[in-house]
C-alpha positions in Angstrom: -23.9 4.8 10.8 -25.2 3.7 7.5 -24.1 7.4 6.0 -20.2 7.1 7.7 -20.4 3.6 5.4 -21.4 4.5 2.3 -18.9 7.8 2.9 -15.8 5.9 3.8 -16.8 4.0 1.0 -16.7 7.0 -1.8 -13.3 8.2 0.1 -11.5 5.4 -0.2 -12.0 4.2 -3.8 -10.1 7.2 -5.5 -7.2 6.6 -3.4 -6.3 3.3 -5.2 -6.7 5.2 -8.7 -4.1 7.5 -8.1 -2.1 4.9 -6.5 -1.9 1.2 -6.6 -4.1 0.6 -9.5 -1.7 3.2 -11.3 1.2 1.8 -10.0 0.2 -1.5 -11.4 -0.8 0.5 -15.4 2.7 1.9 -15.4 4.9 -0.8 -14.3 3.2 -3.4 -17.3 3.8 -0.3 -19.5 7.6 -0.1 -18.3 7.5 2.9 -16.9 11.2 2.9 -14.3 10.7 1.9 -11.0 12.4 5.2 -9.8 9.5 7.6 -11.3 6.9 4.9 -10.1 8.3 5.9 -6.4 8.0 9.7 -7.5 4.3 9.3 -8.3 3.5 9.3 -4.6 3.9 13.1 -4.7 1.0 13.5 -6.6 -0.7 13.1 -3.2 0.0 16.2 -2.3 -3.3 17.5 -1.5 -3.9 15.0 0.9 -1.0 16.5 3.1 -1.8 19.8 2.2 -5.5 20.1 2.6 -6.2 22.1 6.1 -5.0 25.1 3.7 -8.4 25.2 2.0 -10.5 24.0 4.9 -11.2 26.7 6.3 -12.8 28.2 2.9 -15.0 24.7 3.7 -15.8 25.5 7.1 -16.6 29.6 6.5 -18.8 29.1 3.6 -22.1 27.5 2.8 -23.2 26.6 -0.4 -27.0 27.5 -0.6 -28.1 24.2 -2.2 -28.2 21.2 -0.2 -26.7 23.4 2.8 -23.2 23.4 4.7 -21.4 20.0 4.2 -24.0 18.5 1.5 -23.4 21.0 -0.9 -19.4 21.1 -1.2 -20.0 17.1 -1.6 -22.4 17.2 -4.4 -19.5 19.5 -6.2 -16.1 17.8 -5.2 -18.0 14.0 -6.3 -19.0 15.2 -9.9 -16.2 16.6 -10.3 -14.1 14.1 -9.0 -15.7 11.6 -11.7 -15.2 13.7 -14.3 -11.6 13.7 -13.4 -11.1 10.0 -13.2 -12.6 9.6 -16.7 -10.1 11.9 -17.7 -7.0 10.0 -15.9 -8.3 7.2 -17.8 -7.5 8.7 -21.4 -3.9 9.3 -20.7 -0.8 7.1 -21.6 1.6 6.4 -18.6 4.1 5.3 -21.3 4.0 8.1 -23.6 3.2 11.0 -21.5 3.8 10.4 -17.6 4.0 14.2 -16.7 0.2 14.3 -18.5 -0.7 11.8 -15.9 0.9 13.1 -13.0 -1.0 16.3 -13.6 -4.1 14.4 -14.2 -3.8 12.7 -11.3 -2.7 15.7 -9.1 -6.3 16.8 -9.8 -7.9 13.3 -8.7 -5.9 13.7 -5.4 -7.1 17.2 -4.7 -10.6 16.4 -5.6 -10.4 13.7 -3.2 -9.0 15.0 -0.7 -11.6 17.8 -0.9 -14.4 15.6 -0.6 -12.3 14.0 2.5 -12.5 17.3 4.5 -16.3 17.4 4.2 -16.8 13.8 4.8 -15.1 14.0 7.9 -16.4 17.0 9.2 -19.8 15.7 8.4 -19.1 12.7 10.4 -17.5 14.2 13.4 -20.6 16.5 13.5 -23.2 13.6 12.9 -22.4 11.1 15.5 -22.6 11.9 19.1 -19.1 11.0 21.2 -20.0 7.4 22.3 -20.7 6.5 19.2 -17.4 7.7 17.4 -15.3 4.2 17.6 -18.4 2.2 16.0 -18.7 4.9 13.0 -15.3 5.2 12.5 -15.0 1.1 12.4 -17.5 1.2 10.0 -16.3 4.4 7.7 -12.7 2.7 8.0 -14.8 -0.5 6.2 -16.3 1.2 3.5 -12.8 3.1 3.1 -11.2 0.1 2.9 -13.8 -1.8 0.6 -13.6 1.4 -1.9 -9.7 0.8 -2.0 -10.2 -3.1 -2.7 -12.8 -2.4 -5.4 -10.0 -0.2 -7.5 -7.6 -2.2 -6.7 -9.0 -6.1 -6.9 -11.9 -5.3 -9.2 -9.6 -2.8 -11.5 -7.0 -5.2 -11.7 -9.2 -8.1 -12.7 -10.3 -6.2 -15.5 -7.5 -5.0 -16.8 -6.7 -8.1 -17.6 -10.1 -7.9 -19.9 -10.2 -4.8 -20.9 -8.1 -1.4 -21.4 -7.0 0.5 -18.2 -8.9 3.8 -19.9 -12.1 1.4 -20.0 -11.3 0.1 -16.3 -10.9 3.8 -15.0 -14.4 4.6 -16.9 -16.2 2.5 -14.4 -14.7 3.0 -11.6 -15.6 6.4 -12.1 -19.2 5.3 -12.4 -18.8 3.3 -9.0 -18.8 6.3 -7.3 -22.5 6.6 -7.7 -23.5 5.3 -3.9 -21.8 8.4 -2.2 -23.8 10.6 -4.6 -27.4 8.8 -3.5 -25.9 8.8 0.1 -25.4 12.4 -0.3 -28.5 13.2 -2.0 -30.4 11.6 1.2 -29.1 12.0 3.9 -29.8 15.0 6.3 -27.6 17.7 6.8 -26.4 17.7 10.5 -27.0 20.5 13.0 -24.6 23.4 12.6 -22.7 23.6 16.0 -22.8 26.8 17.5 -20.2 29.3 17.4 -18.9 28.1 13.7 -17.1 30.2 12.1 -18.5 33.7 10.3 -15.3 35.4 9.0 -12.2 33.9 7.4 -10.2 34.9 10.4 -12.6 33.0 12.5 -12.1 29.9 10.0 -8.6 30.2 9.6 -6.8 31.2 12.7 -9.0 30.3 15.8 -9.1 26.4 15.0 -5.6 26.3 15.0 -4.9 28.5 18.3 -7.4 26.3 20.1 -5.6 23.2 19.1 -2.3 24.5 19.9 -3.2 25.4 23.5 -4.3 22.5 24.4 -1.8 19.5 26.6 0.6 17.1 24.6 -0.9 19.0 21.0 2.2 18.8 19.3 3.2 15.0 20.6 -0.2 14.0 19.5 0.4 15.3 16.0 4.1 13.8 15.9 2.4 10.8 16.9 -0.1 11.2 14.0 3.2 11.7 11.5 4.3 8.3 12.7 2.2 5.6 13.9 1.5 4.5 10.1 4.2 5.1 8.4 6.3 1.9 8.3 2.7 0.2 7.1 2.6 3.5 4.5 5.7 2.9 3.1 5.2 -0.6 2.7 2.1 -0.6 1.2 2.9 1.9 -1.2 5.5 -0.5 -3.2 3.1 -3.1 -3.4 1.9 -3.1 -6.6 5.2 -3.4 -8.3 6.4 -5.7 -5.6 3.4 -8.0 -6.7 4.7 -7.7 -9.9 8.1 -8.3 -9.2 7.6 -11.7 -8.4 5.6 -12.7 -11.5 2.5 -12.6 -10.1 -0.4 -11.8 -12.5 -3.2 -9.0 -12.3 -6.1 -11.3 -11.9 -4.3 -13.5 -9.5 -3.3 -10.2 -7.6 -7.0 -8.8 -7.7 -8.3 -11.8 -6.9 -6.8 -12.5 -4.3 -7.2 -8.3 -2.7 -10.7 -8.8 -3.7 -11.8 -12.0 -2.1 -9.3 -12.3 0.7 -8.6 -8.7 1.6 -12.2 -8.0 1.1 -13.2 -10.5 4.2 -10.3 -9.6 5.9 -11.0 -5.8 5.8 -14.5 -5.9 6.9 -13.8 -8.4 9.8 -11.0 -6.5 11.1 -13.0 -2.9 11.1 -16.1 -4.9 12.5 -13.7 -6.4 15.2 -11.8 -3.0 15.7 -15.1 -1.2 16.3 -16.1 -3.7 19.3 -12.7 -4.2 20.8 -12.8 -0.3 21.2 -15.9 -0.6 23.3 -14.1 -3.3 25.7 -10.9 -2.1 25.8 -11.1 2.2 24.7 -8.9 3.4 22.0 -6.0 3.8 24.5 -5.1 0.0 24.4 -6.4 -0.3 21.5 -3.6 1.7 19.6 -0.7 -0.3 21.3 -2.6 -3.8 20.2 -3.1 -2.8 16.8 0.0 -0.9 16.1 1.9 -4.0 17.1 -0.1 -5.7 14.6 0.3 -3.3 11.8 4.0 -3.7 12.5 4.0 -7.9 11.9 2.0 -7.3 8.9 4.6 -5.4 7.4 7.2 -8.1 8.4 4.9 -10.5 6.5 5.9 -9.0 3.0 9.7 -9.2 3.5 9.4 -13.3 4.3 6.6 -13.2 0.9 10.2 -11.9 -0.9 12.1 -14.4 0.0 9.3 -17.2 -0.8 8.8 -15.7 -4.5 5.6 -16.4 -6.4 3.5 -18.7 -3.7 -0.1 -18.3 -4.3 -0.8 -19.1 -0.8 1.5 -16.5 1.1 0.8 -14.2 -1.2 -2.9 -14.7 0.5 -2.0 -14.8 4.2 -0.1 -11.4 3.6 -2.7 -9.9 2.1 -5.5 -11.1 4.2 -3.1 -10.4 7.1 -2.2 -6.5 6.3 -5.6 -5.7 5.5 -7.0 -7.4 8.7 -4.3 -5.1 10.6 -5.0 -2.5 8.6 -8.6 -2.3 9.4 -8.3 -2.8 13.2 -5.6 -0.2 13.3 -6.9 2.8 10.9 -10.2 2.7 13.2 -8.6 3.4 16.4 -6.2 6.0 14.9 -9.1 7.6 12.8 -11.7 7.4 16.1 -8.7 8.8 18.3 -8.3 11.8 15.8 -12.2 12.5 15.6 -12.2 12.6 19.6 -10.1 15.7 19.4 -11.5 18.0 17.3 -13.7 20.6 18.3 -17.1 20.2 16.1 -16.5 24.5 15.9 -13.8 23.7 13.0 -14.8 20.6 12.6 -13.4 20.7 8.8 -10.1 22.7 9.3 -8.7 20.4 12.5 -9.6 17.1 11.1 -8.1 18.2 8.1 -4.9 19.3 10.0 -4.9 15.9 11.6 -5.5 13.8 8.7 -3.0 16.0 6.7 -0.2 14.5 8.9 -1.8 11.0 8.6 -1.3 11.6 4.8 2.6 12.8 5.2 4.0 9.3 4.8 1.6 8.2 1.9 2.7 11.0 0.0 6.4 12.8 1.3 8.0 10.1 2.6 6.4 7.3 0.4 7.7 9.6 -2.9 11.2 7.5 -1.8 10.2 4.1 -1.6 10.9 3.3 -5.1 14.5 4.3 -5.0 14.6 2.7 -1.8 13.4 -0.7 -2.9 15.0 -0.9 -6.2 19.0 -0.1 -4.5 18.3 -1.8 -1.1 16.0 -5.1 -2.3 13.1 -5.7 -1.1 13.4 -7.9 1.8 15.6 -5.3 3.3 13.2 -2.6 2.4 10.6 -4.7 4.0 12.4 -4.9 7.3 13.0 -1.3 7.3 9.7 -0.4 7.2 9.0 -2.5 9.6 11.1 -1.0 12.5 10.2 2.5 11.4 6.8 1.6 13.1 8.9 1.7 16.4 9.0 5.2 17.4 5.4 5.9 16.8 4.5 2.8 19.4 6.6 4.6 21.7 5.4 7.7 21.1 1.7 6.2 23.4 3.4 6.3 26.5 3.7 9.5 26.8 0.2 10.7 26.0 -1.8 7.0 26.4 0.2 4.6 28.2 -1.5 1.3 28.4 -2.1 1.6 32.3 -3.2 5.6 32.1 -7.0 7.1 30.7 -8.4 6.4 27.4 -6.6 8.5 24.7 -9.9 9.7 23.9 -9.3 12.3 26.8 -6.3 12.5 26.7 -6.5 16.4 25.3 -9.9 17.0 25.4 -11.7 19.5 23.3 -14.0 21.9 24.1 -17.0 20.8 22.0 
């Protein structure tokens, strides 16, 4: 449980390099709002990663063995990377960053793949919705470190400096990685590329409701997705300062995080991650609400802490029932390539749809764009009764796979 921590942790604190912490660098620089939107598509990788995990699942590195061995290359390499991002100017050469940034995202997203194979294949079924609260923490405490902590400093030092030590903060998941064991291979893992490649997708495909569950995956997130992703500038927008925008993500959103993964992990026990998907999503969906009344209010120290502590709260409670429902599913054979199909989707509205939200913001306002997002959660909520209506089985079985 300790491991899915420290490993959420190291997955979620490149996420906020490549996004809000950069979002934040190049709108003080005065880089146009429009190409601040575009910058989402640098997350690519994260939508596109179930192309190269299969390679993950098919081969084994000899040192440190199957899953420990692809983590020990994507986190070096991942911090060399962010040092790199670090000695660009947004300003002066934003293709230079996009590019540098492409290869953040794809190192990250590589190390996602084995982290949540490893997971899936480390914890037993019953003990899924705990380690997935507690992965979702770390995830989420990585994300507030870039984000609060980065932004705090920048208003010390250089961004190039800031990104140096974030870099160095990635140290834990190395340690974790260095000793930890490496879990049991399942049997019947894959032994050819075929194998790897096409059989984790056919089993998928043939089981009940797989292609409403992955529509359902596109959406249940994406009105908080969208949202979130114009929030740097939006914090900006209204005059705000870094430090008083870090502090606040750091300190509030911090405590907020952690109680609302801690909460989500227990409710899941009491209630299964069938009802637990309707509660939270609802919740996800206020949240987002919450920033298009903090437009209208303008530079108010204290909403600007009730929204945040608000949407990370929700956001913790609902990422570890939609992470713990999309664990249940995969069949610990292709452990790597499903998850990563699964979590490819989650990553559609970060990156695809997301790419839009500055153009979207800048033409509509932001209160509207607020409330749009908002009731673009809708049709994911209703997308649950057809595969785990509040009355019916958990959503845990409802496809069941053949581990």
């Amino acid at each position: 449980m300790l491991v899915a921590f420290v490993m959420g942790y190291a997955a979620g604190l490149p996420l906020e390099l490549t996004g809000f912490v950069l979002k934040t660098w190049m709108a003080e620089v005065g880089v146009d709002l429009t190409v601040i939107g575009l910058f989402a598509l640098v997350g690519l990788p994260y939508t596109l990663k179930f192309l190269w995990a299969p390679v993950l699942d098919r081969f084994t590195l000899r040192l440190f063995g199957r899953r420990r061995g692809w983590l020990m290359v994507f986190q070096f390499s991942l911090m060399l990377a962010i040092l790199s991002l670090g000695s660009t100017d947004p300003l002066k050469a934003p293709w230079l960053v996009a590019g540098v940034a492409f290869l953040v995202t794809f190192l990250s997203a590589s190390q996602d793949i084995v982290i949540d194979a490893y997971r899936r294949e480390d914890l037993a079924d019953n003990e899924l919705g705990l380690g997935s609260a507690l992965y979702v923490g770390g995830y989420r405490i990585g994300m507030l470190l870039a984000a609060g902590g980065g932004l705090i400093l920048a208003d010390i030092i250089p961004f190039g400096l800031v990104y140096a030590l974030l870099a160095l903060c990635l140290l834990p998941g190395v340690i974790a990685t260095l000793l930890t064991p490496e879990p049991p291979t399942p049997f019947g893992t894959p032994v050819t590329m075929r194998e790897a490649v096409v059989e984790p997708f056919v089993e998928y495909f043939q089981r009940k409701n797989a292609l409403w569950i992955l529509a359902f995956i596109l959406m249940y997130k994406i009105g908080d997705t969208m949202a979130s992703s114009m929030t740097a500038p939006f914090y900006i927008h209204l005059g705000f300062s870094k430090t008083e925008i870090g502090a606040l993500v750091k300190l509030i959103g911090f405590w907020a995080i952690i109680g609302g993964t801690m909460a989500g992990g227990i409710i899941m026990l009491k209630l299964g991650i069938n009802r637990c998907l309707w509660v939270f999503g609802v919740l996800q969906a206020v949240s987002t609400a919450g920033f298009a009344v903090l437009s209208q209010l303008g530079n108010n120290l204290v909403a600007l802490a009730i929204v945040i502590g608000f949407e990370n709260l929700s956001a913790g409670l609902g990422t570890a029932a939609y992470m713990a429902f999309m664990a249940s599913i995969t069949n610990k054979r292709f452990t790597a390539t499903q998850y990563a199909l699964l979590t490819s989707l989650m990553g559609v509205p970060r990156v695809l749809v997301s790419s839009g939200t500055g153009f979207m913001a800048k033409h509509m306002g932001w209160a509207p764009f607020f409330i749009l997002c908002t009731l673009i959660a809708i049709p994911g909520m209703l997308m649950l009764m057809k595969f785990a209506p509040w009355s019916g089985k958990r959503a845990d079985t409802a496809i069941q796979a053949d581990n």
